[in-house]
Residue frames relative to the residue before (quaternion, step in Angstrom):
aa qw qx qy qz dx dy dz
X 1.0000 0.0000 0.0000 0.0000 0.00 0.00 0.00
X 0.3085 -0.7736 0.4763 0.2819 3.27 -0.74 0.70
X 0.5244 -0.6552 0.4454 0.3120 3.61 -1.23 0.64
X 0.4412 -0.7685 0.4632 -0.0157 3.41 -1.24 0.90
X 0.1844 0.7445 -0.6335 0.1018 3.73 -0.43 0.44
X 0.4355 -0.7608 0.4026 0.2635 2.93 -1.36 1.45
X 0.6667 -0.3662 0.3139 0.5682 4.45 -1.00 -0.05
X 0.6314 0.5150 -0.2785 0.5085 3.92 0.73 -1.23
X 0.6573 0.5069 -0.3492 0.4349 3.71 0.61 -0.85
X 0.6395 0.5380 -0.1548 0.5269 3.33 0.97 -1.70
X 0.5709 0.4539 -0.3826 0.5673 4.11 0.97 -0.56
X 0.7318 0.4866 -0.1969 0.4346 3.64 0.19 -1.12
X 0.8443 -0.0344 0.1124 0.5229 3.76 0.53 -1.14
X 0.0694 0.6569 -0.7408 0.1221 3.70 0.58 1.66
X 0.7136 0.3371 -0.4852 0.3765 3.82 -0.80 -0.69
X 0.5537 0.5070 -0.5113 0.4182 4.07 0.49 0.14
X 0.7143 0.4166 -0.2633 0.4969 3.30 1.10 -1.52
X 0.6420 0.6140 -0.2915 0.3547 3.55 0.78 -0.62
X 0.4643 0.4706 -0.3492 0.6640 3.58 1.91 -0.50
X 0.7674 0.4499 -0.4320 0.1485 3.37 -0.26 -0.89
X 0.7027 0.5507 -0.2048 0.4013 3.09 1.25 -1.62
X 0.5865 0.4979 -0.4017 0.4967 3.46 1.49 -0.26
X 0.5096 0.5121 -0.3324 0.6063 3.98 0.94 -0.70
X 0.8016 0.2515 -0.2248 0.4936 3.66 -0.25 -0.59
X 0.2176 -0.6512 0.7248 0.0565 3.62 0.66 -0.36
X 0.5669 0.4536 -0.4935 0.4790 3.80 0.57 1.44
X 0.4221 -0.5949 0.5564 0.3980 3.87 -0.85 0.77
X 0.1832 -0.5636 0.7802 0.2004 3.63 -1.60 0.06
X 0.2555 -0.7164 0.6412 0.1018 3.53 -1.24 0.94
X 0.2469 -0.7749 0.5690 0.1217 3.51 -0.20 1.48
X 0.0362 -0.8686 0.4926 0.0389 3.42 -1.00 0.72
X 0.4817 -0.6679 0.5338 0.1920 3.74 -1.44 1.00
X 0.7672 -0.1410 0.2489 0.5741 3.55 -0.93 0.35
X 0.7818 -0.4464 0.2492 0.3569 3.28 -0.10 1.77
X 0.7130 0.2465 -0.4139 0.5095 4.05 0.59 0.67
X 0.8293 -0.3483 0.3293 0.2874 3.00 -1.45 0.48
X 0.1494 0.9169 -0.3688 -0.0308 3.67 -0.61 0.48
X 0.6481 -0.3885 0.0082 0.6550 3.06 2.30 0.04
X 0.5435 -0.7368 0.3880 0.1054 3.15 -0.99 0.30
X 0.0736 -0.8547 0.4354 0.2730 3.60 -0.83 0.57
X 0.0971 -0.8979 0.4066 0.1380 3.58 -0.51 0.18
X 0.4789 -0.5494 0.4594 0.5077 4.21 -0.46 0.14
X 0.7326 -0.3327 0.4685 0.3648 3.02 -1.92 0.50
X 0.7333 0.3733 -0.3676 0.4333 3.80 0.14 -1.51
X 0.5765 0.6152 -0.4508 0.2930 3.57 0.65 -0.70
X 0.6310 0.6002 -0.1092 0.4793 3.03 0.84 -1.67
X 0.6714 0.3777 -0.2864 0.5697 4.07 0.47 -0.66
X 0.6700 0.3378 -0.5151 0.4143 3.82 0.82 -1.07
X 0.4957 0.7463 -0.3747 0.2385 3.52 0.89 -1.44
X 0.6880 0.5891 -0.2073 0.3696 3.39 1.02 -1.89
X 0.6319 0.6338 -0.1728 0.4113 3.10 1.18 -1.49
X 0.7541 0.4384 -0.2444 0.4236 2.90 0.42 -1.17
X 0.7644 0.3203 -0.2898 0.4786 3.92 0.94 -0.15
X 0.5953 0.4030 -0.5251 0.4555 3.33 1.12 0.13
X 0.6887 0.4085 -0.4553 0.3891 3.73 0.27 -0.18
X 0.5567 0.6210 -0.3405 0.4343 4.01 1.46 -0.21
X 0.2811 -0.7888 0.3823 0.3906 3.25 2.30 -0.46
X 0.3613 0.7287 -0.4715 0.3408 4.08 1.35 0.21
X 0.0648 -0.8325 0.5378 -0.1161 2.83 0.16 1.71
X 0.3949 0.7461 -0.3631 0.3945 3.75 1.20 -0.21
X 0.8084 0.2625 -0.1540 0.5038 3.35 0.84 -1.27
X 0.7165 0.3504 -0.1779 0.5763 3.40 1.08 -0.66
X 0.0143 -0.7741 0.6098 0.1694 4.17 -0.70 0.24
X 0.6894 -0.4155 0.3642 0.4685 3.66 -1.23 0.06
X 0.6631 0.5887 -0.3852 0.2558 3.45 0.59 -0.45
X 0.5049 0.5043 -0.2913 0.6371 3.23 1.52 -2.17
X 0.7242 0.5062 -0.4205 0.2061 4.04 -0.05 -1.00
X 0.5706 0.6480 -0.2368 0.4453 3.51 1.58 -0.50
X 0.6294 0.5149 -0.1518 0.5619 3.17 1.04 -2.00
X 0.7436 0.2590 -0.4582 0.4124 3.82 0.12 -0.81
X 0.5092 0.6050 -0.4890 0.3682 4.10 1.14 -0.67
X 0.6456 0.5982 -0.3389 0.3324 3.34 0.74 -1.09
X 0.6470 0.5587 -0.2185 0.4706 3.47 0.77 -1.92
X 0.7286 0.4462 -0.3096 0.4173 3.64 0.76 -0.98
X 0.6596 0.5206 -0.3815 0.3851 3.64 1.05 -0.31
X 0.5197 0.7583 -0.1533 0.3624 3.26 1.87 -0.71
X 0.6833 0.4654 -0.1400 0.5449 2.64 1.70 -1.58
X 0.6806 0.4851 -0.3400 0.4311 3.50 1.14 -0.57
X 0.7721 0.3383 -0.2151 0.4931 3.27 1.07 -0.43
X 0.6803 -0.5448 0.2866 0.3979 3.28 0.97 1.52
X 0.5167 0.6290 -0.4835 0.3218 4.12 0.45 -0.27
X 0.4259 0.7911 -0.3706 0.2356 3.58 0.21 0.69
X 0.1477 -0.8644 0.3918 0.2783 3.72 -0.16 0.44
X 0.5167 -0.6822 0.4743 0.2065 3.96 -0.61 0.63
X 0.3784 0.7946 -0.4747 0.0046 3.68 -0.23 0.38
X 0.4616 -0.7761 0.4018 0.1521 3.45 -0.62 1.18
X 0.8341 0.1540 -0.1041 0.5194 3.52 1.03 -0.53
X 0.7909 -0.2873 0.3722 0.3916 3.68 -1.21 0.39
X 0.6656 0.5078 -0.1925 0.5119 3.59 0.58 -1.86
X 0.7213 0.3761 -0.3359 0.4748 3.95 0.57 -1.44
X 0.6112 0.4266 -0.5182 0.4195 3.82 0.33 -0.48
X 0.7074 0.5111 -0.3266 0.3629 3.55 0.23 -1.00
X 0.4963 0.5018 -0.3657 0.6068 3.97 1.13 -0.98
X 0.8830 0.0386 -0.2698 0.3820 3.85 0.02 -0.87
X 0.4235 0.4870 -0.6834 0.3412 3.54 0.18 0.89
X 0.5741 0.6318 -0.3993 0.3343 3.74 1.06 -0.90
X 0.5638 0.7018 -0.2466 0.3589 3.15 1.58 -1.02
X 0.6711 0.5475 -0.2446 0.4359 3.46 0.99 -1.21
């Protein structure tokens, strides 16, 4: 079963959830008024995940574009390019940024 965490939880404590799913190397399915609502998952997840549909050629879920952007984000991450933000307010200040 996969583990769960509610949006308000996930507002309050992402870097907890954000340790775990990387330590477990398990998605957590964040959820709205009791339904599903998305989902978080570790970086390695995410690359095996990727893998595993670009070579399945399942292009439905994944398109060249997201397939670029996530290639991209992953070089970013390897080369240290990455921005820290500690609160709700900092993600929002730097998405405004972009």
């Amino acid at each position: 079963m996969f583990n769960t965490v509610s949006a308000r939880e996930l507002q309050t404590s992402y870097t907890k959830v954000l340790s775990k799913a990387k330590m477990t190397n398990e998605p957590f399915i964040v959820m709205r008024n009791n339904k599903p609502a998305g989902a978080v998952i570790s970086m390695d997840l995410l690359k095996k995940l990727t893998t595993i549909l670009i070579k399945s050629g399942d292009l439905e879920l994944i398109d060249e574009e997201t397939e670029k952007r996530i290639g991209k984000a992953m070089e970013d991450l390897k080369a240290g390019r990455y921005t820290i933000a500690s609160t709700p307010e900092e993600i929002e200040k730097h998405l405004k940024s972009l």
